[in-house]
C-alpha positions in Angstrom: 72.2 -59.3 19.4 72.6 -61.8 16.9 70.5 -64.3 18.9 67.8 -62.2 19.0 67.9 -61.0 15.3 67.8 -64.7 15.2 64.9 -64.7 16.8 62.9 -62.0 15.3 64.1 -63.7 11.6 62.0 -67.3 13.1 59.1 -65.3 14.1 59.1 -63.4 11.2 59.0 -66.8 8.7 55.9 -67.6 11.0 54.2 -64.7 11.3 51.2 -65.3 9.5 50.3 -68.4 11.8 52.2 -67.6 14.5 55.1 -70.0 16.0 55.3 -71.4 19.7 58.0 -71.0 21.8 58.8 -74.2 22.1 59.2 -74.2 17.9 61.6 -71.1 18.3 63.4 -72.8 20.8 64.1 -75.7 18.4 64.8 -73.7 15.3 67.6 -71.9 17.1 68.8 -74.9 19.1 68.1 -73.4 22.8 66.9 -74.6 25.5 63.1 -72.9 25.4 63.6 -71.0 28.8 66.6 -68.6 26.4 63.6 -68.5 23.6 61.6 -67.1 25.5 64.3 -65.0 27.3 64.5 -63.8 23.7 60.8 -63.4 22.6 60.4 -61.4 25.8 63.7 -59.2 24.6 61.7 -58.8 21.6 58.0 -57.9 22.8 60.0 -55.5 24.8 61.7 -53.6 21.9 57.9 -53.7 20.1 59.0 -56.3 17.3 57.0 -59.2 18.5 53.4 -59.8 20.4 52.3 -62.9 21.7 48.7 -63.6 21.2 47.5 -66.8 22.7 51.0 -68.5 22.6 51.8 -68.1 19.0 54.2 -65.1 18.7 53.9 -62.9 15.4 56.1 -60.0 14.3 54.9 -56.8 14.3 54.7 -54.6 10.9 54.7 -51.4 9.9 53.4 -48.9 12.6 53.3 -51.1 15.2 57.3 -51.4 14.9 59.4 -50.4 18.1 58.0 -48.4 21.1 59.8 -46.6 23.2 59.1 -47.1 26.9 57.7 -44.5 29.0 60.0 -43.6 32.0 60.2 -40.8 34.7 62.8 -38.6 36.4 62.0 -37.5 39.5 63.8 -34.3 40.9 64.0 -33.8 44.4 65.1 -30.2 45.2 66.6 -29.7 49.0 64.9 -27.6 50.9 66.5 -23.8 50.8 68.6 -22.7 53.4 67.1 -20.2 54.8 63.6 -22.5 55.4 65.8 -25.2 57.0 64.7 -24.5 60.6 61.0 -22.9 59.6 60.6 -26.8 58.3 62.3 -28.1 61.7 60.1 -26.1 64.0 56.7 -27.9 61.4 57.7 -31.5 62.3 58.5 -30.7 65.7 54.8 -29.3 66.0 53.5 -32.0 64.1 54.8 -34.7 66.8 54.2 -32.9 69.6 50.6 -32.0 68.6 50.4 -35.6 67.6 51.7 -36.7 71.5 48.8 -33.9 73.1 46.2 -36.4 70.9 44.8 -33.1 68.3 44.6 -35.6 65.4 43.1 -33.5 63.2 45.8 -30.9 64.0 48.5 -33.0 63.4 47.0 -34.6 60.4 46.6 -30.9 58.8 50.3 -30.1 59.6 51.9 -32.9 57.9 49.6 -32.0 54.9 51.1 -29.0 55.0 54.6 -30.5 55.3 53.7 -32.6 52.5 52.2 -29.4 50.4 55.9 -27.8 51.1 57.9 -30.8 50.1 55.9 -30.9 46.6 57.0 -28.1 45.6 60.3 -29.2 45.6 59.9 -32.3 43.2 59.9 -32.0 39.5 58.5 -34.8 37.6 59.0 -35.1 34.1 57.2 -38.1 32.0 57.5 -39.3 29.1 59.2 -41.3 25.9 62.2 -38.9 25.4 63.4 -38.0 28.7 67.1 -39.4 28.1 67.1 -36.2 25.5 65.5 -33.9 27.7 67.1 -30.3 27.1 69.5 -29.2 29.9 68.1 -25.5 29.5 64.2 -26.7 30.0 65.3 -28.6 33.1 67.0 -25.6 34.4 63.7 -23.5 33.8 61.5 -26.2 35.7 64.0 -25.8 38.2 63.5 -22.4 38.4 59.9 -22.9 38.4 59.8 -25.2 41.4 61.9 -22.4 43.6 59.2 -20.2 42.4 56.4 -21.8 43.6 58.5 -23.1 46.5 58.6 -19.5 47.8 55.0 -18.8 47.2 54.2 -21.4 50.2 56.6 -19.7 52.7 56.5 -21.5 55.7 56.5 -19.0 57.7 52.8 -18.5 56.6 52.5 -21.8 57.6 54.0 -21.1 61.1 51.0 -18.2 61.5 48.3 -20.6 61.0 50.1 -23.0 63.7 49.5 -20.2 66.2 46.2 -20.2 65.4 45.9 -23.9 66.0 47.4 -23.5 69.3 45.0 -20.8 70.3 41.8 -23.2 69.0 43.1 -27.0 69.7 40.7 -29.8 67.9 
């Protein structure tokens, strides 16, 4: 850490002009490859840009950003729709081997459509502090809607497939 406060305290002396890697590297008595290990470091935490190879510090506002990042949540599919789901992709293949393309293309959407309602997404800058009881209301939520696309009203509209074919 105290190579890149190092760093920042080089760019910062600059700032006004701007300083080349190749001067940081110097100033700190690295090879320029580590500088610019270290400027990177730096854009990353939001303390530096680089605007056509001079490298300024950032003030004020503009100070540290916090990455967006995302936790993805895939629930497993319930118990009890274990073998409704089965009996889907089995359909789906052998509808795909009797060459209905359009049948089989509609049953994996559905697939698809079921397995989305198991995934939670959450997005954003604060996700490391995301509260334990919101998560276990999204949760909740994704069950919820999970239920709402039964599969076995999926498995009526595959009998009606059978009885049209493409």
């Amino acid at each position: 850490m105290d190579n890149l406060d190092s760093c920042y305290k080089v760019v910062q002396q600059s700032s006004a002009k701007g300083i080349s890697a190749d001067d940081i590297a110097e100033k700190l008595g690295v090879h320029r490859t580590t500088a610019y290990n270290y400027l990177n470091s730096l854009e990353l935490m939001g303390k530096v840009y680089n605007e056509h190879g001079s490298w300024h510090a950032r003030t004020g506002e503009e100070g540290i950003k916090p990455l967006d990042r995302e936790i993805v949540i895939e629930l497993p599919i319930p118990k009890d729709q274990w073998a409704e789901t089965s009996l889907l992709e089995i359909y789906a293949k052998l509808i795909e081997r009797e060459n209905l393309p359009q049948s089989a293309e509609m049953l994996r959407t559905l697939l698809e459509k079921l397995k989305e309602t198991r995934i939670i997404k959450i997005k954003g800058k604060n996700v490391d502090n995301l509260d334990l009881e919101n998560l276990q209301s999204l949760i909740l939520q994704a069950y919820e809607k999970g239920s709402k696309v039964r599969s076995r009203g999926l498995l009526k509209h595959l009998k009606i497939l059978k009885g049209k074919g493409d």
